[in-house]
C-alpha positions as a Python dict, from the first residue, in 0.01 Angstrom:
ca = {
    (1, 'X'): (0, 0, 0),
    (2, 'X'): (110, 381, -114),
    (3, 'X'): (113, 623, 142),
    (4, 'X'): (270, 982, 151),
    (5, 'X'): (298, 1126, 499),
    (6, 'X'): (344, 1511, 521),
    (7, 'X'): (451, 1682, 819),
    (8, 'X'): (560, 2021, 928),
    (9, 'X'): (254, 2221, 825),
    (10, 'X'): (164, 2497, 1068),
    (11, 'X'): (129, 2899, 1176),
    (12, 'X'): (383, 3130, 1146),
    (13, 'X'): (399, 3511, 1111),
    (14, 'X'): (493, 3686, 738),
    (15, 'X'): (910, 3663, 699),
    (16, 'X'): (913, 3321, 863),
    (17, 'X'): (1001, 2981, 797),
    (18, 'X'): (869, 2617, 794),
    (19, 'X'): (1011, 2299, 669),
    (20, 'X'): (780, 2064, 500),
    (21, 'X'): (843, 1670, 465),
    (22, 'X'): (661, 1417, 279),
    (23, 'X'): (771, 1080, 408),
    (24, 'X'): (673, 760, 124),
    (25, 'X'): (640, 428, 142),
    (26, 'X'): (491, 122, -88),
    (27, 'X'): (687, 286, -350),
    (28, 'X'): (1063, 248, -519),
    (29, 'X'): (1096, 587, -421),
    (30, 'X'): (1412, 651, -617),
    (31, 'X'): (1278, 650, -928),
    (32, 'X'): (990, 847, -875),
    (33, 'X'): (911, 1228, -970),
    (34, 'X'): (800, 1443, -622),
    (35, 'X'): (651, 1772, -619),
    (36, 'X'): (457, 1966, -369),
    (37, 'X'): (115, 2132, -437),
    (38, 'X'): (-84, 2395, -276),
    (39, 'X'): (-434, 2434, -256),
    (40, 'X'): (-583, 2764, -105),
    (41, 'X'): (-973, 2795, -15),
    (42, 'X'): (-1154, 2883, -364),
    (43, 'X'): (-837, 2839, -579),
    (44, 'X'): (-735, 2530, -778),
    (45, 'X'): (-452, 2332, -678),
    (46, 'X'): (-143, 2431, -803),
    (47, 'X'): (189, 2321, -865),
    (48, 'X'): (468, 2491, -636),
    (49, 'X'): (844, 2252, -716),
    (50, 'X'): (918, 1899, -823),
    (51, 'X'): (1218, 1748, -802),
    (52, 'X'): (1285, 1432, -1073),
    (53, 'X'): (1428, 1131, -1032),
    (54, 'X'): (1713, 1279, -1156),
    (55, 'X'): (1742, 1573, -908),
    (56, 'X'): (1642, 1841, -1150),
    (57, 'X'): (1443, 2108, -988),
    (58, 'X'): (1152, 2329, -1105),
    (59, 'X'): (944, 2595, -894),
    (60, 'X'): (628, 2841, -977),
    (61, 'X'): (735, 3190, -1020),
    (62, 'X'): (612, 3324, -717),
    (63, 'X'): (829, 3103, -417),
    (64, 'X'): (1160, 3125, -693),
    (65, 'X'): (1428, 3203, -444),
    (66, 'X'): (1203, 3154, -163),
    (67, 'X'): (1165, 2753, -157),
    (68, 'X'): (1366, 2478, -213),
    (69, 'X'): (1308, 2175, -269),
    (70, 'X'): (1484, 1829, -182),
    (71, 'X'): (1514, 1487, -165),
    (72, 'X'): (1687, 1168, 65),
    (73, 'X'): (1674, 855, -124),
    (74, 'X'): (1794, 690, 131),
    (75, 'X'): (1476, 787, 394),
    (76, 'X'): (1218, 802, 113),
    (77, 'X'): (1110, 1142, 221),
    (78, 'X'): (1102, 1461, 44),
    (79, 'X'): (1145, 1818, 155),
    (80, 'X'): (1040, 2195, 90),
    (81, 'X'): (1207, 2425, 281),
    (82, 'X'): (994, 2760, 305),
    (83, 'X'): (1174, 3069, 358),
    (84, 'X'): (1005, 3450, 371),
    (85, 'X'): (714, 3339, 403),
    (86, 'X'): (407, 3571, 294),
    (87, 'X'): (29, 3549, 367),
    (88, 'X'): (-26, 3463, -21),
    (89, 'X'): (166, 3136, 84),
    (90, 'X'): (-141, 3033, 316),
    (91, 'X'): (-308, 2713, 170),
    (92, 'X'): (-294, 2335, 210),
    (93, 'X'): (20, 2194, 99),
    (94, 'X'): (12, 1864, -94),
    (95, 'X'): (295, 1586, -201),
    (96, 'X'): (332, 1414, -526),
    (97, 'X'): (430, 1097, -645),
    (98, 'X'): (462, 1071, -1047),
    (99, 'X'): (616, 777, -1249),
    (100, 'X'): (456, 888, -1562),
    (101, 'X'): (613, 614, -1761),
    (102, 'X'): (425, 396, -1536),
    (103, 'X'): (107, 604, -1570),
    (104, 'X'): (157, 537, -1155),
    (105, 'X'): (38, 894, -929),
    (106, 'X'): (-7, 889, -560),
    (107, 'X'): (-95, 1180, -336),
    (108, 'X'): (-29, 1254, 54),
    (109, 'X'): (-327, 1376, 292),
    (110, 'X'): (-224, 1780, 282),
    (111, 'X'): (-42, 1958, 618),
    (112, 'X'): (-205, 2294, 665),
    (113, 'X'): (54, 2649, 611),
    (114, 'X'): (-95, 2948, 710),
    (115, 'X'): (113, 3244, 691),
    (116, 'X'): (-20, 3510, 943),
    (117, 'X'): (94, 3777, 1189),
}
């Protein structure tokens, strides 16, 4: 069985920081795609980084230089590290399992940011 475990959701005031991790198992983590997705109340879910198989990085526009993104192969978890954090960042914050060549895509349960002073 797939499951996706994020932790490390929670308050914290505009400028701060949190450090999200998505822990997997049931999967041969290695070779799979991750990303993180947001959700905020009213909006559609939205992509904010991946990191491939292959370590090769992508983020939206608006948390460039802000967020990074990471991986341990070796624990099966993935992080995003959240840095300056803004009120826009508020939203339920997702994790992503892809092996597209596999048509194989798993999602975690959501941990909760809000971003407010």
């Amino acid at each position: 069985q797939v499951q996706l475990v994020e932790s490390g959701g929670g308050l914290v005031q505009p400028g701060g920081s949190l450090r999200l991790s998505c822990a997997a198992s049931g999967i041969v983590f290695s070779i799979y795609d991750m990303g993180w997705y947001r959700q905020a109340p009213g909006k559609q879910r939205e992509l904010v980084a991946s990191i491939s198989s292959g370590d090769n990085t992508n983020y939206a526009d608006s948390v460039k230089g802000r967020f990074t993104i990471s991986r341990d192969n070796a624990k099966n978890t993935v992080f995003l590290q959240m840095n300056t954090l803004r009120p826009e960042d508020t939203a339920g914050y997702y994790c992503n399992a892809a092996y597209r060549r596999m048509n194989r895509d798993y999602w975690g349960q959501g941990t909760q940011v809000t971003v407010s002073s």
